[in-house]
N, CA, C and O atoms as CSV, one atom per row, in Angstrom:
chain,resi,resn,atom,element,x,y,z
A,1,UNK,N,N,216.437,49.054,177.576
A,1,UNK,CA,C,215.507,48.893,176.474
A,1,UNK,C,C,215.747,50.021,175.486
A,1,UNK,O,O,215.428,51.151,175.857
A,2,UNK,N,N,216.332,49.842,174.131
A,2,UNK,CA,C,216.218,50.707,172.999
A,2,UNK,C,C,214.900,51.096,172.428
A,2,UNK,O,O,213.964,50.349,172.142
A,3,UNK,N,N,214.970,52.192,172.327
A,3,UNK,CA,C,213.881,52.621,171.473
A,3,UNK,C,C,214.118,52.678,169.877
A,3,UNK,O,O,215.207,52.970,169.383
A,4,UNK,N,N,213.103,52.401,169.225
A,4,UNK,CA,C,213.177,52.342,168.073
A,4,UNK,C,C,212.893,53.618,166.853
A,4,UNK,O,O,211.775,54.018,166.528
A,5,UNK,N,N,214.295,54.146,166.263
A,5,UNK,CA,C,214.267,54.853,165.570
A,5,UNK,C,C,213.082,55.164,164.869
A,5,UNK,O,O,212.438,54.154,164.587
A,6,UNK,N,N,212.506,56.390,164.438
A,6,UNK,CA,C,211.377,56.507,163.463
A,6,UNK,C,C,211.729,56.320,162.215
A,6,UNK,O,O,212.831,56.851,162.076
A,7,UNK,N,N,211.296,55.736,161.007
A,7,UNK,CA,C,211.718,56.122,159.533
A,7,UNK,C,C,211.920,57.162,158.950
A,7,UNK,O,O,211.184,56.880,158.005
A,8,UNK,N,N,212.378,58.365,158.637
A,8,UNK,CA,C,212.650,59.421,157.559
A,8,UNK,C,C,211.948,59.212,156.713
A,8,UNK,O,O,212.284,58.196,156.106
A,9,UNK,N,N,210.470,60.013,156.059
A,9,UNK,CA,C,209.858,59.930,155.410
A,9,UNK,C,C,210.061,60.652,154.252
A,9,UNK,O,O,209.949,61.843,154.540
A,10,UNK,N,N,210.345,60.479,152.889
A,10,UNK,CA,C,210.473,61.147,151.717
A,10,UNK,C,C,209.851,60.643,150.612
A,10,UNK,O,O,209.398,59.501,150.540
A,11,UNK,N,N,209.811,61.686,149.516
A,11,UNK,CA,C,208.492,61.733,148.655
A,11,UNK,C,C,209.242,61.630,146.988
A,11,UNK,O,O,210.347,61.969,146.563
A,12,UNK,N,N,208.146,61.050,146.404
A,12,UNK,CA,C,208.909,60.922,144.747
A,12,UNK,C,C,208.241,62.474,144.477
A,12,UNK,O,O,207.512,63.052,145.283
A,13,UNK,N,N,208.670,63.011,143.143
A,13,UNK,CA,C,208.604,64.160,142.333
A,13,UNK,C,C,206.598,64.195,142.320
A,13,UNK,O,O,205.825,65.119,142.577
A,14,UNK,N,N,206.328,62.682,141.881
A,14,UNK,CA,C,204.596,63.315,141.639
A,14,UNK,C,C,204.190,63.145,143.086
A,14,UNK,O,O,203.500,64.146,143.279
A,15,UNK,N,N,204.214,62.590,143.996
A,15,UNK,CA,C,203.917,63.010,145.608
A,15,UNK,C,C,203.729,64.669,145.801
A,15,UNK,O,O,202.759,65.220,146.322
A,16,UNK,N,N,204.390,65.026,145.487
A,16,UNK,CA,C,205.361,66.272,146.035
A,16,UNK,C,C,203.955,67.133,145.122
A,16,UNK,O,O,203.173,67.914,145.665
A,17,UNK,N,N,203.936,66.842,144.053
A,17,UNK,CA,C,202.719,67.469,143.083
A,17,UNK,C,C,201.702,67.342,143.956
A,17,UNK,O,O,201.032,68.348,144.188
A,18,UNK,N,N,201.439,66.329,144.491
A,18,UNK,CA,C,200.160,65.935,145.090
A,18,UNK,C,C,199.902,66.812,146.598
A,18,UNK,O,O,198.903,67.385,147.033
A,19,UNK,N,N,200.936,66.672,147.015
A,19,UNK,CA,C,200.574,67.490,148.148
A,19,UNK,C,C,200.581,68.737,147.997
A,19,UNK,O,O,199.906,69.471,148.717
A,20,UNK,N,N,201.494,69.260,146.848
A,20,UNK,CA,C,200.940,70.521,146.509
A,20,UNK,C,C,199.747,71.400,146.392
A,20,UNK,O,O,199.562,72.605,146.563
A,21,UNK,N,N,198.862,70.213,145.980
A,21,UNK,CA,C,197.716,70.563,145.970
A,21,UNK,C,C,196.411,70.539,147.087
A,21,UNK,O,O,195.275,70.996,147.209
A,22,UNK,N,N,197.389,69.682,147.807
A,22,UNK,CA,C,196.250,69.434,149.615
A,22,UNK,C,C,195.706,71.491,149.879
A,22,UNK,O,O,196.108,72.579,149.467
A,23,UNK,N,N,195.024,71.166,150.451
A,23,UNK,CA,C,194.588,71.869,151.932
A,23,UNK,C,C,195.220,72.045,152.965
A,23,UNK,O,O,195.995,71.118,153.203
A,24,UNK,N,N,195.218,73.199,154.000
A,24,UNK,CA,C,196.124,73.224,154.900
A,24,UNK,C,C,195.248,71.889,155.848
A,24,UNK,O,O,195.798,71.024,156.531
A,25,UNK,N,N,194.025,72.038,155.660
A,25,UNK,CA,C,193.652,70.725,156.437
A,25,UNK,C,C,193.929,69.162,156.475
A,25,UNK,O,O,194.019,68.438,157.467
A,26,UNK,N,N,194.037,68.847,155.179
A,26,UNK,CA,C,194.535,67.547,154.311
A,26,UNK,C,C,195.746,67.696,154.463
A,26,UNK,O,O,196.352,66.642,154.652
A,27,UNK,N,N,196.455,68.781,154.452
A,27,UNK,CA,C,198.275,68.541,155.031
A,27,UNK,C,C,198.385,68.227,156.340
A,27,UNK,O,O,199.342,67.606,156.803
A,28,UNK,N,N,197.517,68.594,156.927
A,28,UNK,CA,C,197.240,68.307,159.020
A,28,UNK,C,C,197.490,66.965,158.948
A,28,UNK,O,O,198.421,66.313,159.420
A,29,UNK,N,N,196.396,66.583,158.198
A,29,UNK,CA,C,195.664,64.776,158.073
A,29,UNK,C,C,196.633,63.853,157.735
A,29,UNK,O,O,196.606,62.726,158.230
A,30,UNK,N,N,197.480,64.192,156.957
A,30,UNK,CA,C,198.559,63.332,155.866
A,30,UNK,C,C,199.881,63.619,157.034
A,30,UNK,O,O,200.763,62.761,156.977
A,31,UNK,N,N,200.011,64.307,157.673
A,31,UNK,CA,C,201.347,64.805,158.545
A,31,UNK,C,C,201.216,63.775,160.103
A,31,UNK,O,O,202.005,63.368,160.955
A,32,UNK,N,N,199.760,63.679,159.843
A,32,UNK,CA,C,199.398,62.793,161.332
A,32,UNK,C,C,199.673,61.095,160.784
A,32,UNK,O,O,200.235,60.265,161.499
A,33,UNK,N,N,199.192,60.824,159.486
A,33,UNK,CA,C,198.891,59.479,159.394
A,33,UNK,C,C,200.187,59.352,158.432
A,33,UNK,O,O,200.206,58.251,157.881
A,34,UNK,N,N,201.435,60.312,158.032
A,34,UNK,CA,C,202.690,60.017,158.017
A,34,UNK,C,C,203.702,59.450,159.412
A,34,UNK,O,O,204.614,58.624,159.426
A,35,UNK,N,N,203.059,60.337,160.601
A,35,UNK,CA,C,203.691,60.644,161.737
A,35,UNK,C,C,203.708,58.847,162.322
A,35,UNK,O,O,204.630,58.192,162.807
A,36,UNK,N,N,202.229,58.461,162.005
A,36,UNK,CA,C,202.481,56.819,162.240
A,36,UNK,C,C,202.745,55.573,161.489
A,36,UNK,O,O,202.805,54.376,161.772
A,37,UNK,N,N,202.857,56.164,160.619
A,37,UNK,CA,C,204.047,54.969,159.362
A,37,UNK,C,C,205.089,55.482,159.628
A,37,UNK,O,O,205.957,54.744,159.164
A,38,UNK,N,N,205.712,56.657,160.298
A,38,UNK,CA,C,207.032,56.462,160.574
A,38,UNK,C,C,207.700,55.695,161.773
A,38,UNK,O,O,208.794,55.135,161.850
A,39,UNK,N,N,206.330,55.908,162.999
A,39,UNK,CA,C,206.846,54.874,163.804
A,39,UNK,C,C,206.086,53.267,163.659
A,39,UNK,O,O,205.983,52.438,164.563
A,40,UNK,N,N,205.801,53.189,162.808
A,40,UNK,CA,C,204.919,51.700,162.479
A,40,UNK,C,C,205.053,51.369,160.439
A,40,UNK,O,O,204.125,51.112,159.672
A,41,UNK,N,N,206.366,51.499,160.158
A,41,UNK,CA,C,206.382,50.778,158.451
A,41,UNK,C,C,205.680,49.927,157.829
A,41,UNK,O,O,205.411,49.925,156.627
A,42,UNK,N,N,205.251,48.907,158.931
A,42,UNK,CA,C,204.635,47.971,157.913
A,42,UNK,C,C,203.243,47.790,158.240
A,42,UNK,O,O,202.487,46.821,158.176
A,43,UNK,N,N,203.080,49.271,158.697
A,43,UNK,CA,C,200.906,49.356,158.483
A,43,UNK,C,C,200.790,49.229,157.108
A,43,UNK,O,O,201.711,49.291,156.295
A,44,UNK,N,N,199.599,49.045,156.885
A,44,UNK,CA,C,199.003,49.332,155.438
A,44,UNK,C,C,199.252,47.560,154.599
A,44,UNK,O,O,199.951,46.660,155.064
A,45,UNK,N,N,198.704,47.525,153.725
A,45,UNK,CA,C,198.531,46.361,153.171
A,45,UNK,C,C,199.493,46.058,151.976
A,45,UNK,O,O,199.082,46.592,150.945
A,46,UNK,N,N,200.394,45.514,151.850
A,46,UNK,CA,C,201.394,45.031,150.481
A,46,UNK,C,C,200.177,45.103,149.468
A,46,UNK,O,O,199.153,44.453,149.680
A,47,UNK,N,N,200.315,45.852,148.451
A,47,UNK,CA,C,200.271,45.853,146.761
A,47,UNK,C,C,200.769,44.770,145.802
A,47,UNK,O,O,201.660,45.122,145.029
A,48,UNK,N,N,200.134,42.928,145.699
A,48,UNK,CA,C,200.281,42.326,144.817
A,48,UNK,C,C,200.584,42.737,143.537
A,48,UNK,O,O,199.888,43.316,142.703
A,49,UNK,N,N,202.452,42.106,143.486
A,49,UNK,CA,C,202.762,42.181,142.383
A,49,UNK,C,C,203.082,43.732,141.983
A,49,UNK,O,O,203.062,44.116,140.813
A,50,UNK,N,N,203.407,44.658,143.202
A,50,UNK,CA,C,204.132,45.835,142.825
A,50,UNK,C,C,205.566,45.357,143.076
A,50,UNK,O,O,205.887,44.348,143.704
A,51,UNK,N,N,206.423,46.293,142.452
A,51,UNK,CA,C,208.109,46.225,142.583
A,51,UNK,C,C,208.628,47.822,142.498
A,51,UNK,O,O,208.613,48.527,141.489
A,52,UNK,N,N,209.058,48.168,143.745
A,52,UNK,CA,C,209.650,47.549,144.756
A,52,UNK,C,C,208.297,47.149,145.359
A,52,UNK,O,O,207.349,47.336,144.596
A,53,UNK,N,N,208.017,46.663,146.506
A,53,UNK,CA,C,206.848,46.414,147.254
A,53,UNK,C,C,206.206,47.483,147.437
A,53,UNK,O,O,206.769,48.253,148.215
A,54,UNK,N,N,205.202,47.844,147.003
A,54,UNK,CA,C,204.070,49.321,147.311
A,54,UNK,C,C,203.666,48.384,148.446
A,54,UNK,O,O,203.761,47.158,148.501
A,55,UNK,N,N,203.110,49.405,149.491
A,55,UNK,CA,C,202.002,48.919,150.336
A,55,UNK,C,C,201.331,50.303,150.550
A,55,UNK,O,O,201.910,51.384,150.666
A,56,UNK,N,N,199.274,49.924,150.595
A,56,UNK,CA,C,199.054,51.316,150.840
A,56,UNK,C,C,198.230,50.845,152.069
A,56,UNK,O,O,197.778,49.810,152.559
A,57,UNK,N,N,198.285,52.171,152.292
A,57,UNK,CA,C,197.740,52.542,153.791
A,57,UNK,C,C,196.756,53.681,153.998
A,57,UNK,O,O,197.113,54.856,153.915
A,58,UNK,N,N,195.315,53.253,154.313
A,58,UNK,CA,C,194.384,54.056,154.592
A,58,UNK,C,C,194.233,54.283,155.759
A,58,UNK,O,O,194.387,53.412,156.615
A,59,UNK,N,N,193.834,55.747,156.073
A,59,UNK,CA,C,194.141,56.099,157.398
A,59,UNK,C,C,192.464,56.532,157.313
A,59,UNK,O,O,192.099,57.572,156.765
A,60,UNK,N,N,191.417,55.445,158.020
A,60,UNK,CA,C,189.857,55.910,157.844
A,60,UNK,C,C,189.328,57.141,158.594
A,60,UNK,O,O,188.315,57.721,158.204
A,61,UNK,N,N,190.004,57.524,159.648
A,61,UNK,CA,C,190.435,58.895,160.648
A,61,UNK,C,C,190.290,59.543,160.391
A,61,UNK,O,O,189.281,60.238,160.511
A,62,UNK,N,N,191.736,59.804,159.589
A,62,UNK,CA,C,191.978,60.893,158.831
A,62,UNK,C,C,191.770,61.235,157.217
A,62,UNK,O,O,192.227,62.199,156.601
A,63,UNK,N,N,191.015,60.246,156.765
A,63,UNK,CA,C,190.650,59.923,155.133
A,63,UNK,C,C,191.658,60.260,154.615
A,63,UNK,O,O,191.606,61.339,154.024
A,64,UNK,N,N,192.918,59.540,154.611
A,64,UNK,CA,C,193.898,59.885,154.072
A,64,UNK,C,C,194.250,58.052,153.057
A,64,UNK,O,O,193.940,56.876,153.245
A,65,UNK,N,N,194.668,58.467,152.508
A,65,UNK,CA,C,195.613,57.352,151.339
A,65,UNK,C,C,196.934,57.538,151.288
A,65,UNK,O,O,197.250,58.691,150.993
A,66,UNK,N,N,198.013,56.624,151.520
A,66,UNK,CA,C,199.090,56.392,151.528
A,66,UNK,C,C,199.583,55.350,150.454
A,66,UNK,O,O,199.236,54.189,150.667
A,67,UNK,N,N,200.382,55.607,149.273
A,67,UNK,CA,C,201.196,54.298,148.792
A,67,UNK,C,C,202.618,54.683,149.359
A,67,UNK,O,O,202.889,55.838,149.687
A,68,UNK,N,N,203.391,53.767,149.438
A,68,UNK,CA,C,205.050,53.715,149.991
A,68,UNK,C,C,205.507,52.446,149.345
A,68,UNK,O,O,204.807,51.439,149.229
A,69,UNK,N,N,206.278,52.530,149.089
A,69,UNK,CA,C,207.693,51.338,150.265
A,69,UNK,C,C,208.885,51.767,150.824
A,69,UNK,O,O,209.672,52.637,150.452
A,70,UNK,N,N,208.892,51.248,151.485
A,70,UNK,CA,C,210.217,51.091,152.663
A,70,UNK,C,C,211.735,50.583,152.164
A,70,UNK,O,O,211.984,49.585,151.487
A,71,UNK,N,N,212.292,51.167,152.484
A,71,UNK,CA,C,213.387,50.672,152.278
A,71,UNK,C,C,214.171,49.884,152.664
A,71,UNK,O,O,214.625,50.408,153.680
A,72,UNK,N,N,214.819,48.606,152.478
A,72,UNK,CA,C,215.567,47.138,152.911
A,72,UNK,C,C,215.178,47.552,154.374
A,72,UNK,O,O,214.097,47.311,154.911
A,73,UNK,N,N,216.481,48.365,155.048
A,73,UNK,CA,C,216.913,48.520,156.602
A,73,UNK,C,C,215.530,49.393,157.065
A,73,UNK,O,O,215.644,49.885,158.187
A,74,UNK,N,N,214.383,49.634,156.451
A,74,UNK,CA,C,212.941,50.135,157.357
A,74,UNK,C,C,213.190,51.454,157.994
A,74,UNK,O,O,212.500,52.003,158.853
A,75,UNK,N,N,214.801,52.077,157.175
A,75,UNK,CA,C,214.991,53.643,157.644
A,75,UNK,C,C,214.235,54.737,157.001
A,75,UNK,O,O,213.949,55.760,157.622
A,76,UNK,N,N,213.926,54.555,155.848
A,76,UNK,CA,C,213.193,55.387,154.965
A,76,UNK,C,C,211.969,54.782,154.217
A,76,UNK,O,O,212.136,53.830,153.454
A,77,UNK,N,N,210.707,55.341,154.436
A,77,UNK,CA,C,209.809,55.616,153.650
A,77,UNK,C,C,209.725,56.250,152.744
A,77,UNK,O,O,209.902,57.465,152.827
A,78,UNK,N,N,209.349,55.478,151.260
A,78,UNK,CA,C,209.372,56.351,149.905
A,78,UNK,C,C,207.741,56.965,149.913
A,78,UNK,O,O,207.001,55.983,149.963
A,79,UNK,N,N,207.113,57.956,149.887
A,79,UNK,CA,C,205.858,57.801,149.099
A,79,UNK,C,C,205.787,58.202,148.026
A,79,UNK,O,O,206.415,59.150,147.554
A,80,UNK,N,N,205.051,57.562,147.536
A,80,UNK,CA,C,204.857,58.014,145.962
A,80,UNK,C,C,203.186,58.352,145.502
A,80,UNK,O,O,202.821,58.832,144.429
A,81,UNK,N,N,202.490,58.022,146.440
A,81,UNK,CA,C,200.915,58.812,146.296
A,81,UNK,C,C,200.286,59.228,147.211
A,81,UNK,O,O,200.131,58.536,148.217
A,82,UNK,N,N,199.732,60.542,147.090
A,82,UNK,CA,C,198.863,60.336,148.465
A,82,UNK,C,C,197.280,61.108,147.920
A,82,UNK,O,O,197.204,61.677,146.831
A,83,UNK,N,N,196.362,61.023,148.667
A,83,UNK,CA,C,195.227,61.510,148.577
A,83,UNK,C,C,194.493,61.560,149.927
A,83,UNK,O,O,194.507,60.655,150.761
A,84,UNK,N,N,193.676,63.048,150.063
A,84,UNK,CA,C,193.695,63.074,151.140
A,84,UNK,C,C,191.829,63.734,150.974
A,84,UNK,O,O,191.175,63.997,151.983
């Protein structure tokens, strides 16, 4: 039985702003509810009528907000928003 690779998670330029601005606590929160979109891509709900496909993903746990998409082969996660 193979196990299934995790996704490589990486961030656009305003992400990167955004987390800049977290909390060391809200970076905890966002690192946990990254940790399971990397082994689970297609949590979170498709974004009608985004391109490439956004899907976001609320993590009610960790009050975290996720937008992404994934890439074709489900190796990489883009995010491009987060709020935490």
């Amino acid at each position: 039985m193979s196990k299934r690779r995790r996704a490589r998670i990486d961030f656009t330029d305003s992400a990167i702003a955004q987390t800049n601005k977290l909390t060391e606590p809200e970076i905890h929160a966002l690192d946990r509810a990254l940790a399971a979109l990397s082994a689970d891509p297609t949590m979170g709900e498709p974004i009608p009528g985004s391109a490439p496909e956004l899907r976001r993903y609320d993590d009610d746990i960790e009050n975290v907000t996720v937008i992404f998409y994934v890439t074709a082969l489900r190796t990489v996660i883009v995010v491009a928003y987060v709020e935490a």
